[in-house]
N, C-alpha and C positions, 0 to 999 in steps of 0.2 A: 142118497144121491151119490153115483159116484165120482171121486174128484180126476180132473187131467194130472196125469203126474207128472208135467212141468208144472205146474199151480204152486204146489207145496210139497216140502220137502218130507221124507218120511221120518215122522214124530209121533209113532206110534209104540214108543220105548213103555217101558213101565216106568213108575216114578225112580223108583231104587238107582235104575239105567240117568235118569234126569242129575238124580242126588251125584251118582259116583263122575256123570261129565262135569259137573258145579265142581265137585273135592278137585277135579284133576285141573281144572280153569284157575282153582284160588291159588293152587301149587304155584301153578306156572307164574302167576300173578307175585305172590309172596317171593317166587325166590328170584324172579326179576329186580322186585323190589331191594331185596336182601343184597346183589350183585352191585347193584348201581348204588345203592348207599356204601357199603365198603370200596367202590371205587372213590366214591365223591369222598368219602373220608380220608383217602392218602391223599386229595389232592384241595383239603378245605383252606388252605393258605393262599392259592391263587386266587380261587374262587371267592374269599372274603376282601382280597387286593380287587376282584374284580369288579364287588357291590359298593366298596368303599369309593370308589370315581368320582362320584355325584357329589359326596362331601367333601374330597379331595380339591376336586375343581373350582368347589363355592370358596375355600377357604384359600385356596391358591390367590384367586382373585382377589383377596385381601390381603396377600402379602403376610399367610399364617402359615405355619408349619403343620402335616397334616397328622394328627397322633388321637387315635384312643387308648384306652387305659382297660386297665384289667380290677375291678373293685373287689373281688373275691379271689381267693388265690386256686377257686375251681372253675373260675368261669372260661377259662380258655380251653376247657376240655369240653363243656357242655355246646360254646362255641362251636365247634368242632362238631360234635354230634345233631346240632340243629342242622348244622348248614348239608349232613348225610341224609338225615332224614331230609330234609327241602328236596336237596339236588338229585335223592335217588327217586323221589315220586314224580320227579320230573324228568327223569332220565326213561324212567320205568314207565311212565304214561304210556307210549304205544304197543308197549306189550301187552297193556293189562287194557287198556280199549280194543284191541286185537282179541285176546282172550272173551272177552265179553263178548265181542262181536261173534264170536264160534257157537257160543253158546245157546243166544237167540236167535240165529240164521236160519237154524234146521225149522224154526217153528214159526219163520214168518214166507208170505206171498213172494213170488218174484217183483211182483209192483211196490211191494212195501220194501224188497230189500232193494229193489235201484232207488224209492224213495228216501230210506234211511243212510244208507251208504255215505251220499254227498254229506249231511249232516256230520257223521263222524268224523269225514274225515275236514269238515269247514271249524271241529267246534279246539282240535289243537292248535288249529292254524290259526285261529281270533284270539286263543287264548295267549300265543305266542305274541298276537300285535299290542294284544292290550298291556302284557308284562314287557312288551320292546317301549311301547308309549310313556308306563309311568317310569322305567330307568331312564329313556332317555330326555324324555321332556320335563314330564309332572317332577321326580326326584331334586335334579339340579335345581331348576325355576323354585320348586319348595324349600332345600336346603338356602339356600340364596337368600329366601325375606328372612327364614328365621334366623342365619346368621346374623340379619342388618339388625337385630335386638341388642348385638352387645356394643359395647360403650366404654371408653375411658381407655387405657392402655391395652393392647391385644397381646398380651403376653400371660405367663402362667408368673407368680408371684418370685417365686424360687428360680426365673429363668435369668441366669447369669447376664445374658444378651438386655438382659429388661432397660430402657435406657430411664434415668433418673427423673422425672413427670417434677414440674413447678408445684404441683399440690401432692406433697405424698400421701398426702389423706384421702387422698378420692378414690374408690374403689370402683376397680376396673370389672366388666362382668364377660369374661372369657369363656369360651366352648371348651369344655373337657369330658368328650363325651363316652359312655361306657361302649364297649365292643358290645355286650351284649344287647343294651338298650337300641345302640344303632342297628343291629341287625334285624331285632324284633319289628324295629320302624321300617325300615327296608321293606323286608321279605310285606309285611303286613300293605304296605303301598302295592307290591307288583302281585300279592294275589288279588289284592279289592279291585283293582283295574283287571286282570287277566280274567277274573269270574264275571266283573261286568260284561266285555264285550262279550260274554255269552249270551246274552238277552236276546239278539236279534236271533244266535241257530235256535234256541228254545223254544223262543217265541214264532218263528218261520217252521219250524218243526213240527208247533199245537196246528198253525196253522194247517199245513200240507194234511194233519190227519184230521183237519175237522173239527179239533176241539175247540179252537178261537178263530174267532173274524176279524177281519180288518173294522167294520162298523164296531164291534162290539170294541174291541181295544180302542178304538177313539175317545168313546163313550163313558169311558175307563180311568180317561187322561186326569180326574183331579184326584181320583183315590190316587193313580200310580204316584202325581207328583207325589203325594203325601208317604206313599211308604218307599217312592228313592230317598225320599230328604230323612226319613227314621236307618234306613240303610246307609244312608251315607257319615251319619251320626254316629253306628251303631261300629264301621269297619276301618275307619279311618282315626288318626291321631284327636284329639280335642281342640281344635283350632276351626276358625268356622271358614280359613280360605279351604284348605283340604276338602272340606265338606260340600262348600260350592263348586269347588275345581270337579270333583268327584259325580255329584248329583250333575251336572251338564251336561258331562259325558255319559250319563247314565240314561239319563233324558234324550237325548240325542239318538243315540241307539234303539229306543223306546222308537221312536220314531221313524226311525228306517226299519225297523220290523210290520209297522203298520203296512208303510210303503210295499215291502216283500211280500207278506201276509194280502196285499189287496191287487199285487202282481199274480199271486197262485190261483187267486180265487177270480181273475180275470182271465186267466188262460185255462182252468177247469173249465168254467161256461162257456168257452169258446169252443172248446172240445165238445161239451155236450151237446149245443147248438150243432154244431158239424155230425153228429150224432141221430141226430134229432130227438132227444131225452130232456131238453131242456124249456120249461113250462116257466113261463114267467105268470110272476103272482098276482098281475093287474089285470091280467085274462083270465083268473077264473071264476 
């Protein structure tokens, strides 16, 4: 049968032709990537001033000085090198979802690429809200209770300023916290939230091609609880408020994918119905 050749694009390469457009996509992807981590590397001191806010701010509020420390005399280099690696996969995101996108273009339908399209480009954009969400809100609100764990004078032992306490014996339990520890906790908050609010394109995404329903994702709802709560366990610090803060928003977006999912598959039938292709099950 012959195809309309507005339908699909021509993809009638050999494999070799498939291999050598893949080699020339990872290039382009790789040296994006390689670009924006050397840039993110001359400028990793702002950029760590800039994640630092949220613990800056908690301890501000408490009338502390805002300092981390260095516990290895290489950790401020490897510092440095995480936050290139971080900032360039994130700088380099739309090149290399762009690349991708070149890639399987040629080999999908016109209805499948106005279908896919929105997707790509909703799934930076959520992931942007969800890493705006846990810097600006989850972060501080988190830094905040666990600071309120310490106790007794807020000062570092050695701190000249330390004023003279009626029990000198009581020991004071103060924040001195590592650069690298804090970044690891950082970054690890704004990717767990930024991958979460992928659920709804993902899951809006099975849907639109048919792979999930809206009934069946309902249907669904006590497994899901059970593997957000081992996800939330699984990407977040050991503290069980993180884990609830985390799972709700998780849960939530669960939710509004149902919602999406049960919008697509009510404006397909309506289409079909207008169609006349659309055979309901209780009539036959």
């Amino acid at each position: 049968m012959a195809q309309r050749p507005d339908d699909i694009d021509d993809s009638s390469a050999p494999l070799i032709e498939h291999l050598a457009e893949l080699r020339t996509r990872l290039i382009w992807s790789v040296l994006a990537f390689v670009m924006a981590a050397i840039l993110c590397y001359f400028v990793w001191q702002p950029v760590f001033n800039f994640l630092t806010h949220p613990i800056c701010g908690a301890l501000a509020k408490r009338g502390q000085e805002c300092g981390l420390i260095m516990l290895k005399v290489q950790e401020g280099f490897f510092l440095a090198m995480q936050i290139a690696m971080f900032g360039g996969f994130i700088l380099a995101f739309p090149v290399i979802a762009y690349q991708l996108w070149r890639f399987i273009a040629p080999g999908l339908y016109r209805s499948e690429k106005q279908a896919f399209l929105p997707f790509l480009i909703a799934s930076p954009v959520m992931f942007a809200l969800g890493a705006g969400f846990a810097y600006f809100v989850i972060l501080p609100w988190a830094f905040d209770f666990f600071l309120g764990f310490q106790s007794g004078p807020l000062a570092l032992p050695d701190d000249p300023a330390q004023p003279v306490t009626s029990d000198p014996e009581m020991a004071g339990i103060v924040f001195q916290g590592s650069i690298s520890e804090y970044l690891s906790l950082t970054t690890k908050f704004i990717l767990a939230f930024g991958l979460s609010f992928q659920l709804p394109v993902a899951l809006t995404l099975m849907g639109k091609a048919g792979l999930v329903s809206a009934a069946g994702l309902a249907s669904m709802r006590r497994y899901a609880i059970v593997l957000i709560l081992v996800l939330a366990a699984m990407v977040t610090p050991p503290d069980i408020v993180s884990q609830i803060v985390l799972f709700s928003v998780i849960y939530a977006l669960y939710e509004v994918a149902i919602q999406l999912v049960r919008r697509i598959e009510a404006k397909r039938e309506a289409q079909l119905r207008a169609e006349g292709l659309w055979v309901d099950v209780d009539d036959e």
